[in-house]
DRENLUMTI-541173 format. One record per residue (C-alpha): residue number from 1; residue in three letters; y, x, z. Coordinates in nm, 4 decimals. Layout:
N
+-----+------+----------+----------+----------+
! pos ! code !       yy !       xx !       zz !
+-----+------+----------+----------+----------+
! NUM !  ALA !        Y !        X !        Z !
...
+-----+------+----------+----------+----------+
END
This chain:
172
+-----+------+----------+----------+----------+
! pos ! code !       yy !       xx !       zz !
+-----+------+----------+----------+----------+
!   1 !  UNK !   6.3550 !   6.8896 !  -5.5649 !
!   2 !  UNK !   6.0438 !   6.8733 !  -5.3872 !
!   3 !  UNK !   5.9587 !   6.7777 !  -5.0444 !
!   4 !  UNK !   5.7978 !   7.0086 !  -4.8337 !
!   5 !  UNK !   5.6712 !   6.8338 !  -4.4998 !
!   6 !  UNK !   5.5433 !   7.0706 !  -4.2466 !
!   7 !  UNK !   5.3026 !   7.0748 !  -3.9385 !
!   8 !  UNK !   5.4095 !   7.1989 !  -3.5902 !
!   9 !  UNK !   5.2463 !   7.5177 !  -3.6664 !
!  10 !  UNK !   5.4778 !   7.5477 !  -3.9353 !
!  11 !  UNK !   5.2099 !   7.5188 !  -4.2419 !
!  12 !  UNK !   5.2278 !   7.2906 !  -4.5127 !
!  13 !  UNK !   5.1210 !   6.9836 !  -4.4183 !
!  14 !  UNK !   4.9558 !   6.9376 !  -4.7386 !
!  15 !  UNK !   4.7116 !   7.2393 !  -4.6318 !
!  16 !  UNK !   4.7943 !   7.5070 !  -4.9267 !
!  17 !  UNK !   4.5518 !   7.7710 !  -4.7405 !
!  18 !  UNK !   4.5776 !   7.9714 !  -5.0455 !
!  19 !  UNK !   4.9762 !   8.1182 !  -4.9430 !
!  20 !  UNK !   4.8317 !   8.1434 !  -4.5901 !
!  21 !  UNK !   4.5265 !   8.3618 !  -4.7016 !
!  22 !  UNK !   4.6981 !   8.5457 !  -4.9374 !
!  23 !  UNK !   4.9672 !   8.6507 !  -4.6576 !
!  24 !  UNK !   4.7140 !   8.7867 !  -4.4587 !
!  25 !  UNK !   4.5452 !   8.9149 !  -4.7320 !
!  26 !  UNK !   4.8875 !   9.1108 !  -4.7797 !
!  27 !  UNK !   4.8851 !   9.2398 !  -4.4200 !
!  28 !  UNK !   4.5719 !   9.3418 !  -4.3866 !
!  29 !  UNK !   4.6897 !   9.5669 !  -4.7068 !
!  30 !  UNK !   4.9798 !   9.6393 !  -4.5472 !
!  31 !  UNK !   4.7789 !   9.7727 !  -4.2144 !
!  32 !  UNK !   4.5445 !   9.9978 !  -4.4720 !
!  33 !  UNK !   4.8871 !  10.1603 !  -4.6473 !
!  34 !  UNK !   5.0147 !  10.2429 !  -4.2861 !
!  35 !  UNK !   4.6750 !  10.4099 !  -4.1346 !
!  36 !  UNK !   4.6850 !  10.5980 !  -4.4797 !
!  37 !  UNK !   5.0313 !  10.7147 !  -4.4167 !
!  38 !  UNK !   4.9939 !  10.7949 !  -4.0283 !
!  39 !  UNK !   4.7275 !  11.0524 !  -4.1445 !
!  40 !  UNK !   4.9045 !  11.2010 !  -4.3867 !
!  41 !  UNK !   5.1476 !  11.2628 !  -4.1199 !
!  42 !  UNK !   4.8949 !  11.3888 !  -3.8725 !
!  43 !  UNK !   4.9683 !  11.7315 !  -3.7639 !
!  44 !  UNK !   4.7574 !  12.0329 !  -3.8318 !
!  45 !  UNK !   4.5992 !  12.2120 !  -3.5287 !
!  46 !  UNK !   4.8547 !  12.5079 !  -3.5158 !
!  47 !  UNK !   5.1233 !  12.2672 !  -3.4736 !
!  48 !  UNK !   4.9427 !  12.1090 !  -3.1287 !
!  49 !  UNK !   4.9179 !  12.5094 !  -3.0218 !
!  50 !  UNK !   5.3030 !  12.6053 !  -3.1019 !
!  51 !  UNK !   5.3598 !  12.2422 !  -2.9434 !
!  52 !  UNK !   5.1836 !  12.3095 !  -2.6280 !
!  53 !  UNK !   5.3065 !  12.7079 !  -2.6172 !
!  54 !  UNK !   5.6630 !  12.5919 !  -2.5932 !
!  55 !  UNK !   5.5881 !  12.3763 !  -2.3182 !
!  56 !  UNK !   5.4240 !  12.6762 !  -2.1314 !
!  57 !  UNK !   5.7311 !  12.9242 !  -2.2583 !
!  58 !  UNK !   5.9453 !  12.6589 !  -2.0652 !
!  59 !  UNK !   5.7668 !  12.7098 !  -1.7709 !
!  60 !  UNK !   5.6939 !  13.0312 !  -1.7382 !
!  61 !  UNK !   6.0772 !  13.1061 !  -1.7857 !
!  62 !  UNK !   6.1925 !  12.8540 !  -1.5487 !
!  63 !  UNK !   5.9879 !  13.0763 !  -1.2649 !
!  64 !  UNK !   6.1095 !  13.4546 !  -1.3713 !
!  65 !  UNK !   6.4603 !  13.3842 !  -1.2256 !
!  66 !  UNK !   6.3228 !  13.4208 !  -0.8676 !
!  67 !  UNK !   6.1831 !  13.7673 !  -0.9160 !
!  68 !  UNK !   5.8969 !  13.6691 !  -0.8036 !
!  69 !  UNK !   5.6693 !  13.6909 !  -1.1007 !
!  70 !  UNK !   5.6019 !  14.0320 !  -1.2316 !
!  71 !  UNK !   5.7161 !  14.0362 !  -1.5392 !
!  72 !  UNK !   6.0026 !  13.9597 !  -1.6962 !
!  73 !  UNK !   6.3569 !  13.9048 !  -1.5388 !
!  74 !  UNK !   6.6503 !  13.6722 !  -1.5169 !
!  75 !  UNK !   6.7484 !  13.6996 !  -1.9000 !
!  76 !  UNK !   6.4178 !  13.6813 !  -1.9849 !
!  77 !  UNK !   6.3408 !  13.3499 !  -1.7708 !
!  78 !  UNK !   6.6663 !  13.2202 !  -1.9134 !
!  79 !  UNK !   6.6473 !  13.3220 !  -2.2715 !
!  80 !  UNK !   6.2731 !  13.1577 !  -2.2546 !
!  81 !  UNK !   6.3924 !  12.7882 !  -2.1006 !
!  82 !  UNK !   6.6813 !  12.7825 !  -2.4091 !
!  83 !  UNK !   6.4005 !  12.9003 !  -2.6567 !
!  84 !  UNK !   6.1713 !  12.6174 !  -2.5054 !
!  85 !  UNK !   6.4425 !  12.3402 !  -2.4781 !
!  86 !  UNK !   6.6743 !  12.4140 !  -2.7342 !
!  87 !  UNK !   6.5503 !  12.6192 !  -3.0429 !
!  88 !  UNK !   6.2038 !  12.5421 !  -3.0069 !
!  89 !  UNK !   6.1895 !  12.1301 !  -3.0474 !
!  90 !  UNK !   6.4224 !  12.1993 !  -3.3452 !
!  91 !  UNK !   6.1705 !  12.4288 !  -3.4895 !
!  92 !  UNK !   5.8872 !  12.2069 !  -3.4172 !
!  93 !  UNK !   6.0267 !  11.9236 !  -3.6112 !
!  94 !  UNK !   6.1365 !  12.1498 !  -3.9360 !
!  95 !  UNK !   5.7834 !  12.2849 !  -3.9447 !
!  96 !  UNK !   5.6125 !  11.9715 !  -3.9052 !
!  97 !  UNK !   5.8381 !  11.8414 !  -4.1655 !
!  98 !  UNK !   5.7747 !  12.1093 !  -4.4392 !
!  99 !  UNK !   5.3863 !  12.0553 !  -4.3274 !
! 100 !  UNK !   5.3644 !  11.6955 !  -4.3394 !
! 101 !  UNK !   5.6845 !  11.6461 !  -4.5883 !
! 102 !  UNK !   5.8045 !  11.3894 !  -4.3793 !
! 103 !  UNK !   6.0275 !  11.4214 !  -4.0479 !
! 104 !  UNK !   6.0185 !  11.1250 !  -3.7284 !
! 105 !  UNK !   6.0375 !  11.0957 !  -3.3888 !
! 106 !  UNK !   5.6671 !  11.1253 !  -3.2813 !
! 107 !  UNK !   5.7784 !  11.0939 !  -2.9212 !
! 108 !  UNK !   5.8945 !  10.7191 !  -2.9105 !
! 109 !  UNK !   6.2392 !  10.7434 !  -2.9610 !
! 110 !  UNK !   6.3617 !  10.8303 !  -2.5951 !
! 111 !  UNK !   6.1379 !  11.0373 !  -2.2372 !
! 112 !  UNK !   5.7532 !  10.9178 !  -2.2699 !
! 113 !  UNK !   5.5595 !  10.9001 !  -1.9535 !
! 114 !  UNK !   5.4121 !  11.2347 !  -2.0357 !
! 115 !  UNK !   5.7377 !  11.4336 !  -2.0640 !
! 116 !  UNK !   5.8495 !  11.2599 !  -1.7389 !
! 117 !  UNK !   5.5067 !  11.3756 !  -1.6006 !
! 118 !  UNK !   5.5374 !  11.7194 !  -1.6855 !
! 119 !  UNK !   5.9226 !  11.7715 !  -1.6008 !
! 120 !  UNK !   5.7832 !  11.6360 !  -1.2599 !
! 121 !  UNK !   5.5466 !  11.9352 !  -1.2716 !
! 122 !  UNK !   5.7840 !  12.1446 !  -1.3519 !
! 123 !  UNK !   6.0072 !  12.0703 !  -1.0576 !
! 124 !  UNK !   5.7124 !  12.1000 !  -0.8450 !
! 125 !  UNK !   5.5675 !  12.4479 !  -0.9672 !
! 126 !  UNK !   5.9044 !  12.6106 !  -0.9146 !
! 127 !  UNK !   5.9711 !  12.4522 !  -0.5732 !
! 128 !  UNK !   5.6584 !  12.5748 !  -0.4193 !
! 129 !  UNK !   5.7232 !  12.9351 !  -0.6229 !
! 130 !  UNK !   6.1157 !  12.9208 !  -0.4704 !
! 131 !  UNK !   6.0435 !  12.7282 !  -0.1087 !
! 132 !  UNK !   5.6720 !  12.8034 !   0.0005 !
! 133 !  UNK !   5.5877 !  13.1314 !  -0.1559 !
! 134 !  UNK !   5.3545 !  13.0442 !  -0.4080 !
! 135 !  UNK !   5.4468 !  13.2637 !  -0.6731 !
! 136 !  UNK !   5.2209 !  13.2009 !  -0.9406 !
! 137 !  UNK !   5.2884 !  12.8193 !  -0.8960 !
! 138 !  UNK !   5.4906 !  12.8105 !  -1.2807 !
! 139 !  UNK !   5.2186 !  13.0293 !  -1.4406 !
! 140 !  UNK !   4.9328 !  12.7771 !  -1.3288 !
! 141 !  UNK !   5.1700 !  12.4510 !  -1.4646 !
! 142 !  UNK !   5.2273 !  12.6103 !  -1.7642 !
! 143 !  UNK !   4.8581 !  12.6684 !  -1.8051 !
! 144 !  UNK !   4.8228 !  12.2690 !  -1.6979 !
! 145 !  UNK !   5.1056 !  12.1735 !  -1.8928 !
! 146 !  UNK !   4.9991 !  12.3740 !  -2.2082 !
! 147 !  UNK !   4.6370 !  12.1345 !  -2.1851 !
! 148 !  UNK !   4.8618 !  11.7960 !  -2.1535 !
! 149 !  UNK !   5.0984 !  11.8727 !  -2.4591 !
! 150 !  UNK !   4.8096 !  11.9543 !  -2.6723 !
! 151 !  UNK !   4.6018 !  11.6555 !  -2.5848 !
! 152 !  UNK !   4.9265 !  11.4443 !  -2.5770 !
! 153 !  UNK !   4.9894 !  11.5994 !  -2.9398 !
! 154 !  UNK !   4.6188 !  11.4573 !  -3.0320 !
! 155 !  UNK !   4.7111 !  11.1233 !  -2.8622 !
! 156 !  UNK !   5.0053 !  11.0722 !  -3.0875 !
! 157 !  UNK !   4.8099 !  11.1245 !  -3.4297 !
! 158 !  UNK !   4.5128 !  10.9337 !  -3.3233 !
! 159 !  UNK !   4.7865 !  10.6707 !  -3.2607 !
! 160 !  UNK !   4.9397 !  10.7510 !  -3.6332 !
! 161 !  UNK !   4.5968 !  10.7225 !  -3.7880 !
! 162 !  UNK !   4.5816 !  10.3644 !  -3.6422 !
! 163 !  UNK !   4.9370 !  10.2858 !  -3.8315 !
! 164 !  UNK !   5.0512 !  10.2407 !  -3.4680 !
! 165 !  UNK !   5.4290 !  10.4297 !  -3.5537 !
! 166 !  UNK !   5.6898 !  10.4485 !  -3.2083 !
! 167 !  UNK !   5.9934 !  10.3319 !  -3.5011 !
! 168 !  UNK !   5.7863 !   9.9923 !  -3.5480 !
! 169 !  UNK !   5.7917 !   9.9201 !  -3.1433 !
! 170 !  UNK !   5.3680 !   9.8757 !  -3.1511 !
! 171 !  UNK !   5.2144 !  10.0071 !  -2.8501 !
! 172 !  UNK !   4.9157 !  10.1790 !  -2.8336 !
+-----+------+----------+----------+----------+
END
């Protein structure tokens, strides 16, 4: 058997660089095989528009219950917010799997700052629609939150391109 003496760095202590190099040889291909991946999985532009349209279907229903928009009515407003926060991130994720052929959380496994963010903006638009009169309050966040889910959708493959994936814990 042979005896292996090591350093406090945990390295041979007969200084075989070779392994060493050739390990991070093998991550730095490992690295390149990931940023290869992550833009294969990139999504195509219409995905970031459907992406950011349900976002602005969510809040545009959320504000027809009050009547106070005019168009559409209670069903409507209510038939929209299931559409937006039921059927439609279902949806998103089967298309982006039969586009991509490959099916993950993009969104970090659990409520990102920027979903936090715009549920925050939701609350607000349809306070000052309900409590201070401001009836157009939901149309203008879903116009604001439309702009934040697409660039948030861009944020998350720039992040993918990078091999940077929310399963592997790596932040941005």
């Amino acid at each position: 058997m042979a005896n292996h003496d090591f350093d406090s760095a945990g390295v041979e202590a007969d200084g075989d660089k070779g392994n060493a190099d050739d390990a991070r040889g093998a991550l730095r291909d490992l690295d390149n095989i990931r940023a290869r991946f992550g833009n294969r999985l990139a999504t195509p532009w219409w995905y970031k528009v459907v992406s950011a349209l349900v976002v602005a279907a969510l809040f545009i229903g959320a504000g027809m219950p009050y009547e106070s928009i005019s168009f559409g009515s209670f069903s409507t407003g209510a038939s929209l917010v299931v559409l937006a926060a039921v059927v439609g991130p279902v949806f998103l994720r089967e298309i982006l799997r039969r586009s991509t052929g490959a099916s993950f959380d993009r969104y970090t496994n659990g409520w990102t700052v920027p979903s936090m963010a715009l549920i925050g903006l939701l609350v607000t638009c349809v306070s000052l629609q309900v409590f201070a009169d401001i009836d157009l309050a939901p149309l203008v966040g879903a116009a604001v939150g439309f702009v934040v889910t697409y660039l948030y959708e861009q944020w998350i493959d720039q992040r993918l391109a990078r091999g940077d994936f929310p399963a592997f814990g790596r932040s941005a």
